[in-house]
C-alpha positions in Angstrom: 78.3 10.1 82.6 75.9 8.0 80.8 72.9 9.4 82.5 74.7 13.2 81.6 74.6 12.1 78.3 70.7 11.3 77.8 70.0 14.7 79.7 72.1 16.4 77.1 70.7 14.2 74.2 67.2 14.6 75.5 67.6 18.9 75.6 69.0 18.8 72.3 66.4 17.0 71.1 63.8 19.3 73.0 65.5 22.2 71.6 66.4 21.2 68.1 63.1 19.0 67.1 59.9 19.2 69.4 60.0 23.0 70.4 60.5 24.5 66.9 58.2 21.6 65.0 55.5 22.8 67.7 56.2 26.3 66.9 56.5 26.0 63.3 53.0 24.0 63.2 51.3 26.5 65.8 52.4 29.5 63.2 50.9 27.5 60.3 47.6 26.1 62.0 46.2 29.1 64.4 44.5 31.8 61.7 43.2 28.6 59.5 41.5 27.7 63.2 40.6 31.2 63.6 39.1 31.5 60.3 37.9 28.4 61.2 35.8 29.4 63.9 34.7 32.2 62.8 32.5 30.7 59.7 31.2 28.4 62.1 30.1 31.3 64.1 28.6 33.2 61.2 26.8 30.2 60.0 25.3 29.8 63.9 23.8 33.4 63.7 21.0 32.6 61.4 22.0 34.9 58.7 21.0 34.6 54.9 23.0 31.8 53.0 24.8 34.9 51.2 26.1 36.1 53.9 27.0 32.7 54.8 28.9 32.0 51.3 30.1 35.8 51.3 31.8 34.8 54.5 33.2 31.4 53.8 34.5 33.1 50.0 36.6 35.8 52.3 38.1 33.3 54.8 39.2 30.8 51.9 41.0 33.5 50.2 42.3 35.2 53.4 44.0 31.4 54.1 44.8 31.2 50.9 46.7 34.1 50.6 48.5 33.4 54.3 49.9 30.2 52.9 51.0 31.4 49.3 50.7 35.0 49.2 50.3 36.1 45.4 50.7 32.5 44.1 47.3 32.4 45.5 46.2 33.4 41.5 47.1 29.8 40.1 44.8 28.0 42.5 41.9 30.5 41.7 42.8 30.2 38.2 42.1 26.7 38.6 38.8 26.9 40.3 37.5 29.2 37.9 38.3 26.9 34.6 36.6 24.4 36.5 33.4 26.5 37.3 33.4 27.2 33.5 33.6 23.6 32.5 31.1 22.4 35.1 28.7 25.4 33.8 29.4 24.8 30.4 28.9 20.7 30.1 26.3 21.5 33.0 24.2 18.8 30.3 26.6 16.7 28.9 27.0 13.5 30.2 30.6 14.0 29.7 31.4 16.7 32.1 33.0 14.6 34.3 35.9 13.5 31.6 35.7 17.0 30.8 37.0 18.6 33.5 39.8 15.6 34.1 40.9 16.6 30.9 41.2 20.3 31.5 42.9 19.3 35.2 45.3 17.3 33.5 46.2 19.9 31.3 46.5 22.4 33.7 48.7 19.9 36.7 50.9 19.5 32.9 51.4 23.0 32.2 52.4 23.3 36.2 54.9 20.7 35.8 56.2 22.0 32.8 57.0 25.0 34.6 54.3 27.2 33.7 55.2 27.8 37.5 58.6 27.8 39.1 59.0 24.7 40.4 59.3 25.4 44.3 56.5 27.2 44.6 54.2 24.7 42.0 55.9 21.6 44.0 54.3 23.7 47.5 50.7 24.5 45.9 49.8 20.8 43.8 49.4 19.5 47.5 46.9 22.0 49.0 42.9 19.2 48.9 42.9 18.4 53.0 44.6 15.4 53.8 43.3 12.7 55.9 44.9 9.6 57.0 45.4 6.5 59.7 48.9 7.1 61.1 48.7 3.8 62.7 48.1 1.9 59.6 51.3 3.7 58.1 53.6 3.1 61.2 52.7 -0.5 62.2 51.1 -1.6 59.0 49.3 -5.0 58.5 49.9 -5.1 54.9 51.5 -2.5 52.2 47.6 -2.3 50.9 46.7 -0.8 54.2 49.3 1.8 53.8 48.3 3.0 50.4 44.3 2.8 51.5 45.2 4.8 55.3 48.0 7.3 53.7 45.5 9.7 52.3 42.2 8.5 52.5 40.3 11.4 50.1 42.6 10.5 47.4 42.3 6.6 47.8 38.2 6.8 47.9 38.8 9.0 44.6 41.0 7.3 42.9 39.1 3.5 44.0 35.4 4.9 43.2 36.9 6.8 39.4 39.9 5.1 38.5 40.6 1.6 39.8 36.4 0.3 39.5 36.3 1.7 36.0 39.7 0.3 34.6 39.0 -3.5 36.4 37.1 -4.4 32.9 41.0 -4.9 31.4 41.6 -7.0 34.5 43.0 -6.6 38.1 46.6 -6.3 37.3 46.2 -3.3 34.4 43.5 -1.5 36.8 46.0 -1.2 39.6 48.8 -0.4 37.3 46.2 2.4 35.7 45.5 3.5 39.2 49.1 3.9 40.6 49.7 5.5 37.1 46.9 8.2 37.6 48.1 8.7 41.0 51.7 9.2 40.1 50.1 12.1 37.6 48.1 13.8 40.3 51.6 13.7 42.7 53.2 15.7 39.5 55.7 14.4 37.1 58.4 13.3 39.5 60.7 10.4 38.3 61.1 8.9 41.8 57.6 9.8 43.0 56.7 7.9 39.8 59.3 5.0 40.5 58.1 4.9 44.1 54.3 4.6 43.1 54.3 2.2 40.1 56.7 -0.1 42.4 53.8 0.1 45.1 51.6 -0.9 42.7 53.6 -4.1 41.7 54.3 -4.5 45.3 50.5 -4.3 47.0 49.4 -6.7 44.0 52.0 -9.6 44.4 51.5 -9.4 48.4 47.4 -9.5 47.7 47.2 -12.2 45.6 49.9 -14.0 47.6 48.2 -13.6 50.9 44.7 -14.4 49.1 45.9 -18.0 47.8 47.4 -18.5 51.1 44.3 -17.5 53.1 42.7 -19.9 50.6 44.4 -22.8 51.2 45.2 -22.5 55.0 41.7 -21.1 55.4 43.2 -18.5 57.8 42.8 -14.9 58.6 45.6 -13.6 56.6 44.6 -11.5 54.2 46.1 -7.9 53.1 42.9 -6.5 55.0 41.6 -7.6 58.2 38.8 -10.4 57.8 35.6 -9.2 59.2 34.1 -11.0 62.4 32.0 -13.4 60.9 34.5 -14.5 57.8 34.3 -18.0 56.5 38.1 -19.0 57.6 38.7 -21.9 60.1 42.0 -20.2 61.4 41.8 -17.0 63.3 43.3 -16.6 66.1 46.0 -19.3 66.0 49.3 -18.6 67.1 50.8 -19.1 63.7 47.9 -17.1 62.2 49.5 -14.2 64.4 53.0 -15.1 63.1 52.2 -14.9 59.4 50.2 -11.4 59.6 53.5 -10.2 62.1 56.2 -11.4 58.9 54.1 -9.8 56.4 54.1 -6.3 58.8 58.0 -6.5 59.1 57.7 -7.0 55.4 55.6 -3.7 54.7 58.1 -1.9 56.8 60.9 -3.5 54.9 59.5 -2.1 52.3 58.2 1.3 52.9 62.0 1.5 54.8 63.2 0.8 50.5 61.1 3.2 49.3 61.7 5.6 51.6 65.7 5.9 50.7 65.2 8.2 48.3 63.9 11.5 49.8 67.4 11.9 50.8 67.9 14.6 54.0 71.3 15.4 53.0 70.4 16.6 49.6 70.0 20.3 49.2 67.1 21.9 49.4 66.1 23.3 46.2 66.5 19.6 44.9 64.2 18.1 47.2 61.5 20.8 46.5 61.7 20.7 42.2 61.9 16.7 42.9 64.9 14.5 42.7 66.4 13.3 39.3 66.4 10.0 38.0 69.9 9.7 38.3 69.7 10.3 42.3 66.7 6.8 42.2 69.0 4.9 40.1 72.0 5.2 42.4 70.0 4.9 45.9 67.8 1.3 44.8 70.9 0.1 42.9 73.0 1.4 46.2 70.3 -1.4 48.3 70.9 -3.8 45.5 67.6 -3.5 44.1 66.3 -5.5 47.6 62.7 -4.5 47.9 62.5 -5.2 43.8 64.0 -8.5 44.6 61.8 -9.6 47.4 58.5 -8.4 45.7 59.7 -10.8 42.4 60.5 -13.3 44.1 57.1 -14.1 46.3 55.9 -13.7 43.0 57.3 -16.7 41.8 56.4 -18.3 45.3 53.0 -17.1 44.3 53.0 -18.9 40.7 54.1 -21.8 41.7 51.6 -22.6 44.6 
């Protein structure tokens, strides 16, 4: 009976899950691979470089218009201010603040609902995203999650953002960075909550595991200690222990964080972004646990 039930369990799950995910994602990924492959193709043939650009222009706006169909106009509206602004300020040595301002401005007017808000919550995500799943799913630290969950955006927002806020201090250039970030995700209360509490959270476990690595002298920083690092303590069993309990801890955490992109709310909702209301009630549903934890290694923190 028992083994009928896996079979059943295991078809359902065939059926219901892996077949149409794989279908789903085949739909989505085979003309950008076509299009793909046939730039590189072009670009193999040794034709002129406008051909080239002609080429690469069409296939853009051919996927393009296979993922959004007309709505395809705002993200060309987009690249076109930007051309202008670039061309414009092409000898100011302000171009750069610039065209962040006329961005922001733009992501604003989107969130305002310039757009309709499914279809604006669908488009803000479209530059490619790559990231270490690994680092997410078994993470060593909460650090190494924000760094490996989308790597373009963390160089970006490390190299612009986090490097030129540090002359007010480490604290106010992470909360700056998280705070930029939670612009660029859109004006979302609980995409907001969720990444000004990272922020709080990867700073209080960096600075906690730093003074710790410091006084143990042991290889437990938030990122992993290159070979030659000055600590004593590497690959002691406890050393192993400590990095394992702060691990559990990051998937305590992301586990928190995670409650509130609810399945079982309806659809429309979980496109336009949920209300505050909905965070309120799911952290104060967990008793505020994460928040809890986070303060209190703080204090563990302050007082060693």
């Amino acid at each position: 009976m028992d083994s009928f039930g896996r079979v059943e369990f295991l078809q359902a799950l065939a059926e219901g899950c892996v077949l149409p995910t794989a279908q789903q994602g085949l739909e989505q990924v085979w003309q950008l691979l076509l299009v793909c492959l046939l730039c590189r193709v072009i670009c193999r043939l040794g034709v002129s470089c406008h051909v080239k650009h002609l080429s690469s222009l069409a296939g853009g706006l051919y996927v393009l218009y296979t993922f959004f169909e007309l709505h395809m106009m705002w993200v060309i509206i987009l690249c076109l201010l930007c051309y202008l602004i670039l061309l414009l300020s092409i000898n100011s040595s302000s171009q750069g603040v610039f065209l962040s301002v006329v961005i922001l401005i733009y992501m604003l007017m989107g969130e305002l609902h310039m757009i309709d808000a499914a279809t604006w919550h669908k488009m803000r995500g479209v530059d490619i995203t790559v990231a270490k799943p690994l680092n997410v799913e078994l993470p060593r630290s909460m650090v190494e999650v924000v760094t490996s969950w989308n790597l373009p955006m963390s160089k970006w927002l490390n190299a612009y953002v986090f490097k030129s806020a540090l002359k007010l201090g480490t604290f106010p250039a992470i909360l700056v960075t998280y705070t930029a970030s939670a612009l660029l995700h859109g004006l979302s209360f609980h995409l907001g909550a969720v990444l000004l509490s990272l922020g709080f959270i990867t700073y209080v476990e960096h600075v906690l595991r730093k003074r710790l690595a410091a006084i143990f002298s042991a290889c437990i920083l938030s990122k992993r200690c290159p070979n030659d690092c000055h600590h004593q303590n590497k690959k002691m069993v406890w050393v192993y222990g400590v990095n394992l309990f702060f691990s559990a801890l990051s998937i305590f955490h992301l586990t928190y964080l995670g409650s509130l992109f609810d399945s079982e709310m309806d659809g429309m909702h979980a496109e336009e972004g949920y209300m505050a209301s909905h965070t309120i009630q799911k952290w104060s549903e967990l008793n505020w646990a994460s928040h809890w934890v986070m303060f209190g290694f703080f204090v563990f923190y302050w007082l060693i």
